[in-house]
C-alpha positions in Angstrom: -23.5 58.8 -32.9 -25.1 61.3 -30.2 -28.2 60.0 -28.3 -30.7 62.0 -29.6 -29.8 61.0 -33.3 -29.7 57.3 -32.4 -33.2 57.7 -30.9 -34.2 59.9 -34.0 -32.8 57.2 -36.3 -35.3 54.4 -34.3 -38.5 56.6 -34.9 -37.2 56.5 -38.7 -37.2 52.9 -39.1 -40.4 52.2 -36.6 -42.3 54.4 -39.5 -40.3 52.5 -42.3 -41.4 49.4 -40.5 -45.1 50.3 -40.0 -45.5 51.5 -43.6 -43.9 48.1 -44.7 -46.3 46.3 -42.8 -49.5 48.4 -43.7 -49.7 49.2 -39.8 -53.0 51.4 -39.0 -53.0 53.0 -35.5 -56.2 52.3 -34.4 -56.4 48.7 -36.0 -52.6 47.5 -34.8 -53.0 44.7 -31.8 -51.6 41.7 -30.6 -53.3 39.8 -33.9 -51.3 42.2 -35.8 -47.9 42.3 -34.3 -48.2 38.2 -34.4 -48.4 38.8 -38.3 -45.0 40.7 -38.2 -43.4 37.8 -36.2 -44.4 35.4 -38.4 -43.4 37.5 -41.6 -39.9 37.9 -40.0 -39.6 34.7 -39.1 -39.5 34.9 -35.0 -41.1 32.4 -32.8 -43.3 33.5 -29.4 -43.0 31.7 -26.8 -44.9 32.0 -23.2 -42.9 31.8 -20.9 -43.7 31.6 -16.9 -40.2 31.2 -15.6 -39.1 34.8 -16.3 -38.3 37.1 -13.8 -41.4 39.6 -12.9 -39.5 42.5 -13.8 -38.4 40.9 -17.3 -41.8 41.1 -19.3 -39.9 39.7 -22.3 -36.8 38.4 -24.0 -35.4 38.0 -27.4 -33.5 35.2 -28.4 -31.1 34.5 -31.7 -28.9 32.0 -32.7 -27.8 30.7 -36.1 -31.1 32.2 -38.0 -33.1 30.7 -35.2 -35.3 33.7 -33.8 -38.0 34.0 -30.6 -39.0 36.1 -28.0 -40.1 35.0 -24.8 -42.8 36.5 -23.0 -44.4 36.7 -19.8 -47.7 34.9 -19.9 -51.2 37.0 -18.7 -49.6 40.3 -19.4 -52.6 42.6 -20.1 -53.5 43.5 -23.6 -51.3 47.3 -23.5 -48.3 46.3 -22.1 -48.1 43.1 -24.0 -48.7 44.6 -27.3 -45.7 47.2 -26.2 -43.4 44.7 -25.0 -43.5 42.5 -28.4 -43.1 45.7 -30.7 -40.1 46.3 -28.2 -38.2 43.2 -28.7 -38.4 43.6 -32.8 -36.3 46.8 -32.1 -33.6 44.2 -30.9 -34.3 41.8 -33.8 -33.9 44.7 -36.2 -31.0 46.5 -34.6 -29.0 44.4 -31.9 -28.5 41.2 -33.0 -24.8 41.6 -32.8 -25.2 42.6 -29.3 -26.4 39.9 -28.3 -24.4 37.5 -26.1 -25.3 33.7 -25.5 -27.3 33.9 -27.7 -30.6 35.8 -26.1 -31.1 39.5 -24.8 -32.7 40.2 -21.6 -34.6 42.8 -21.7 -34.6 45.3 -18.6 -31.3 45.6 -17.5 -31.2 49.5 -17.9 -27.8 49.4 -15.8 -26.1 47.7 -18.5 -27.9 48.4 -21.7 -29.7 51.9 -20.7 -29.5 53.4 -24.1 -30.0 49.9 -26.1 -33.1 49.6 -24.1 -34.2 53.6 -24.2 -34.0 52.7 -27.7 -36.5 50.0 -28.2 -39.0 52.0 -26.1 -38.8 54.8 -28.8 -38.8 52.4 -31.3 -41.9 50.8 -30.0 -43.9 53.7 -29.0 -43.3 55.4 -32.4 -44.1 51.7 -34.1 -47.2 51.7 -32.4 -48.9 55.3 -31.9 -46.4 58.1 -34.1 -45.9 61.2 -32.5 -47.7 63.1 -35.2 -50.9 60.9 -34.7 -50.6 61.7 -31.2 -50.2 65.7 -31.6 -53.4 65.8 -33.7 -55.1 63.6 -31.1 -54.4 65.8 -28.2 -55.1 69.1 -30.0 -58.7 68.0 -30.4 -59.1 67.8 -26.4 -58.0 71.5 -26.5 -56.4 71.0 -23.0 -54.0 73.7 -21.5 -53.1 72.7 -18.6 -52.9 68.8 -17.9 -54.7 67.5 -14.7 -55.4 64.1 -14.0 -58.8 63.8 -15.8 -57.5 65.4 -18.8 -55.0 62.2 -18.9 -58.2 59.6 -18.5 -60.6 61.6 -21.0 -56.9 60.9 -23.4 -57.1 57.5 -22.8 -60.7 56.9 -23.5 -60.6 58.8 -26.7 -57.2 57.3 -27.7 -57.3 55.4 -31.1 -54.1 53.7 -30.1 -53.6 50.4 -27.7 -51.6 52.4 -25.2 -51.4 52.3 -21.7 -52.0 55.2 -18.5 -48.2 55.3 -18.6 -47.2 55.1 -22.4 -49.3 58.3 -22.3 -47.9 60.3 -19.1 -44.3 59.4 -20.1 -45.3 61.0 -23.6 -47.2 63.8 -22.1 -43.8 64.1 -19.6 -41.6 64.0 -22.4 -42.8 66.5 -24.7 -43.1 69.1 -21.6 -46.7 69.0 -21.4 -46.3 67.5 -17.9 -44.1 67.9 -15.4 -42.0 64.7 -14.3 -43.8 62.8 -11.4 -46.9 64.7 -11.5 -49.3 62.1 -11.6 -46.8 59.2 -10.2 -49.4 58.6 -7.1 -52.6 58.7 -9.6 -54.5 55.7 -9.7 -55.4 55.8 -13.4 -58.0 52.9 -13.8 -59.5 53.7 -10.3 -59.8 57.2 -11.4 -61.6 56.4 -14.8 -64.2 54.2 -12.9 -65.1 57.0 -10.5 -65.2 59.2 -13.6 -67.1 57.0 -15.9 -68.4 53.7 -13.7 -67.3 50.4 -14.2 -67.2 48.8 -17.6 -69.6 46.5 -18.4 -67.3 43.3 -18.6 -66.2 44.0 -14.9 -70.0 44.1 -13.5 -70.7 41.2 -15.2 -66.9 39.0 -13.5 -68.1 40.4 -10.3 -71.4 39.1 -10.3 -70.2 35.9 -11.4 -68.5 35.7 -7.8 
């Protein structure tokens, strides 16, 4: 099997999988994707001792499922990493050696792990969802701004770069254009600072 047909058959199943599961774009979180664990039987653990660059890890042995993940991981890339590890529990179980995955060794597993990133980001915002979305912003040439004004209309719990590598990979940016861009500091001077960060900062 080519690459592109292995990656074609993971956007298959993440729809399968989110029309099992009843999954709703703008309504699919953390709350939801613990649901799915518990439906297919996988344990979560927090777990502090993994390395920085691992953000997660799924585990299998003898019908015994979990994934471990790194504890205070913000909201977006949680959410991402946990759909990513059900790619492995779906498809790689007989890859798996001693018993547990780790996940970001792209030297030895590139396309195992290329897959559960397309697996994930289809699971949690489809590439037809995000068509129609960007078509509203009528946007012909992306700049910066254009990328924020995305974010804040975005129905889906996706991150500054779930969206540029999507924008990158469907041409609509070019690679590395934005990789200096300070996203968040950019959508402050943009639109101020939300509400809940005036309030931490005047508790200091």
């Amino acid at each position: 099997m080519d690459r592109n047909t292995y990656y074609e058959e993971l956007k298959d199943l993440a729809r399968s999988k989110r029309a099992i599961y009843g999954v709703k774009t703008e309504a699919f979180g953390l709350r939801e994707v613990r649901s799915i664990y518990k439906a297919e039987g996988i344990r979560l653990d927090t777990w502090p001792e993994l390395p920085k660059r691992v953000k997660a890890m799924y585990m299998c042995d003898d019908n015994d499922f979990s994934v471990a993940i790194q504890p205070k991981l913000p909201e977006e890339p949680c959410l991402f990493a946990l759909v990513h590890e059900l790619k492995h529990h779906y498809c790689d179980q007989d890859l798996i050696n001693d018993g547990f995955f780790a996940c970001g060794d792209y030297n030895v597993n590139e396309l195992v792990e290329i897959g559960a990133e397309v697996f994930a980001a289809e699971f949690i915002y489809p590439e037809a969802e995000f068509a129609v979305d960007i078509l509203r912003l009528k946007v012909m040439s992306w700049q910066k701004e254009d990328v924020v004004r995305l974010k804040r209309e975005c129905k889906a719990k996706v991150s500054y770069m779930f969206l540029v590598k999507r924008l990158t990979r469907l041409g609509l940016v070019q690679k590395g254009q934005f990789e200096k861009v300070q996203f968040k500091k950019l959508e402050e001077e943009m639109f101020g600072v939300p509400l809940y960060r005036r309030h931490t900062a005047g508790r200091r």
